[in-house]
C-alpha positions as CSV (number, residue, x, y, z in Angstrom):
1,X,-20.3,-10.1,-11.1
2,X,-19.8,-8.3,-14.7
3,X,-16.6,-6.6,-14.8
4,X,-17.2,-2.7,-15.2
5,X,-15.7,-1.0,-18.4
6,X,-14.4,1.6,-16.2
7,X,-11.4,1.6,-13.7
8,X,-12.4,4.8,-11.3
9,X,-15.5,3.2,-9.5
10,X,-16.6,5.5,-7.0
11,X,-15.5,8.6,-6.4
12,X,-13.4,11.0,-8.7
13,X,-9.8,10.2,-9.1
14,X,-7.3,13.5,-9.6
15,X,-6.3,12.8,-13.3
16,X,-3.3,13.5,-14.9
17,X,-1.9,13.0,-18.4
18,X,1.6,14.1,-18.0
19,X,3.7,11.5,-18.9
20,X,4.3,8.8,-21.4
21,X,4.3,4.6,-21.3
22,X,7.8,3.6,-21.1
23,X,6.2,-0.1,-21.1
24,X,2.7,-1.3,-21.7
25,X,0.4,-0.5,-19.0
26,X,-3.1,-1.8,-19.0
27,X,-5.8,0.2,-17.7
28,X,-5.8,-0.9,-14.1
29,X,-2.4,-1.0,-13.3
30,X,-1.1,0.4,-10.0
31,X,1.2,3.2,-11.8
32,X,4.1,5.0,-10.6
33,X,6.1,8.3,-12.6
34,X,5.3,11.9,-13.7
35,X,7.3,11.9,-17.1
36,X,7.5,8.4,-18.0
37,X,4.4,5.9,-16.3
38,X,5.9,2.8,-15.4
39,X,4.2,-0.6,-13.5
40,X,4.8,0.2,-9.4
41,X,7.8,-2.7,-9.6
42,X,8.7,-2.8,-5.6
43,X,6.4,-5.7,-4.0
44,X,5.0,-4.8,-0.5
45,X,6.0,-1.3,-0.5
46,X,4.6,2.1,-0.1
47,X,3.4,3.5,-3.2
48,X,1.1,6.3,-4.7
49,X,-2.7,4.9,-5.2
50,X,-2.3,5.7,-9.3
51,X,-3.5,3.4,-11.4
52,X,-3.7,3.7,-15.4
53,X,-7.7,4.9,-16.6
54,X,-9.3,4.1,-19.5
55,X,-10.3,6.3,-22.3
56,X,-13.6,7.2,-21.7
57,X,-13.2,10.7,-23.1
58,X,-12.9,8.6,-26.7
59,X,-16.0,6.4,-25.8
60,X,-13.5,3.8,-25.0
61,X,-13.6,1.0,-21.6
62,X,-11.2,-1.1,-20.6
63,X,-12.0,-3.5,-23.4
64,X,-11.4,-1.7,-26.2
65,X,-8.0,-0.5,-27.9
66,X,-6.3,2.8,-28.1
67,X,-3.4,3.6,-29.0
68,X,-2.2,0.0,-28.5
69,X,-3.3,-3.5,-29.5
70,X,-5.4,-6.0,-27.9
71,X,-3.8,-7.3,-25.2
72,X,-5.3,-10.4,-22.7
73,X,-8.9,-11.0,-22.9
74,X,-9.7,-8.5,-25.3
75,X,-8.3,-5.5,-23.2
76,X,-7.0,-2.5,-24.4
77,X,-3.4,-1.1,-23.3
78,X,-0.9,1.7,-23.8
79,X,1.9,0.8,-25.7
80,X,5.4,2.3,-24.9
81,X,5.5,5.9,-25.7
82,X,1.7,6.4,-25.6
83,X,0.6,9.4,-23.3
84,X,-1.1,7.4,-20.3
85,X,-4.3,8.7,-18.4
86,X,-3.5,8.8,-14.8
87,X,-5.5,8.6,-11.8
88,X,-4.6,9.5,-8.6
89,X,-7.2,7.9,-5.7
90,X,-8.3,9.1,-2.3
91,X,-9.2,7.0,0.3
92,X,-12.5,5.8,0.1
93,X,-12.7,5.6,-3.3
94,X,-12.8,2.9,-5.2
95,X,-11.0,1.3,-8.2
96,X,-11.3,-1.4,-10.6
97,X,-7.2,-2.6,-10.1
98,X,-5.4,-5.8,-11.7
99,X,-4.6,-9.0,-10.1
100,X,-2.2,-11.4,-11.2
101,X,-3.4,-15.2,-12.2
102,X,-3.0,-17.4,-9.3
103,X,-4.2,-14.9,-6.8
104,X,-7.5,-15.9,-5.0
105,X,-9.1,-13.0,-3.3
106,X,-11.5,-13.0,-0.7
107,X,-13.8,-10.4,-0.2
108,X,-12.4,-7.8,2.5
109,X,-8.9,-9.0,2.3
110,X,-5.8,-6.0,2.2
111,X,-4.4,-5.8,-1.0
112,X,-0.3,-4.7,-1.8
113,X,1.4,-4.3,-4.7
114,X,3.0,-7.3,-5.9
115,X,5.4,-5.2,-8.0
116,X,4.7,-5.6,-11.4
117,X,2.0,-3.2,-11.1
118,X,-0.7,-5.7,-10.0
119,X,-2.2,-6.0,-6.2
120,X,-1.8,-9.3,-4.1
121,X,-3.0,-10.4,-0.3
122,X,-1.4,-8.4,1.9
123,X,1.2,-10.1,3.9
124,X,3.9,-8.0,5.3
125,X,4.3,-4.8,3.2
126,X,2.2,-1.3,2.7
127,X,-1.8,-2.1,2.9
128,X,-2.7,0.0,-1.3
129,X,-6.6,-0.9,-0.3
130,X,-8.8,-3.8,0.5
131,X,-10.7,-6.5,-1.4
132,X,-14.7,-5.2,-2.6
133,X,-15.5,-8.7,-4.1
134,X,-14.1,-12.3,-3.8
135,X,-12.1,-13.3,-7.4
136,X,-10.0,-16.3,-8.0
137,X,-7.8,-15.2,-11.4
138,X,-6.8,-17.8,-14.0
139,X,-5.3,-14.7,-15.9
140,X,-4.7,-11.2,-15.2
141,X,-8.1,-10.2,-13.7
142,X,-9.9,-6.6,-12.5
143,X,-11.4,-6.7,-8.6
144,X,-12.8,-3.6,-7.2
145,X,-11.3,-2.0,-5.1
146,X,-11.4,0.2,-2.3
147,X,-8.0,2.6,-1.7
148,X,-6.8,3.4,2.1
């Protein structure tokens, strides 16, 4: 499957651009904060489903830089201080969220944060959303998605 340049895949996320990096955040990061957007660091626990968008207002996916550098694979990120695009998902939608190298995913699987702003299997904590596709990540990957 070909990674989308987008992180809101279905439906229309309640966006926000309030507050400012206080570390870099990739696109697709489970995100927590009004003034200052910071990873969601408490594995396994309840936590808003916001998750750092891309700017497609600029013409720009999750691929390409703004306001930051080139980060892994090409990606783009917001570097601390930059004002962060922030959307907040419904359930039912879906989302195009991180996953840390190491995790293999299997279609339909729950997803929780694994507090560092990426999702893992769920095991014991708050169920974020559950697995659209199967991905085994050798680095920091995008898997859609969809929020509960």
């Amino acid at each position: 499957m070909t990674t989308p340049r987008v992180i809101a895949l279905l439906g229309t996320p309640i966006q926000n651009e309030t507050g400012a990096a206080g570390e870099i955040i990739f696109p697709g990061h489970l995100v927590k904060g009004v003034s200052t957007i910071l990873k969601h660091a408490s594995a396994s626990t309840a936590a808003a489903r916001s998750f750092a968008l891309e700017r497609d207002e600029l013409g720009k996916g999750i691929d390409n830089v703004y306001g930051g550098t080139t980060g892994y694979a090409g990606s783009a990120y917001y570097a601390a201080g930059d004002t962060v695009k922030v959307g907040a998902f419904a359930p039912g939608m879906r989302v195009n969220a991180l996953i840390a190298s190491g995790q293999t995913i299997t279609a339909d699987d729950f997803l929780e944060s694994a507090g560092d702003g990426t999702l893992k299997k769920y095991n014991a904590g708050v169920i974020i959303g559950r697995a659209m596709e199967s991905v085994t990540a050798t680095a920091l990957s995008h898997i859609s998605v969809e929020v509960y």
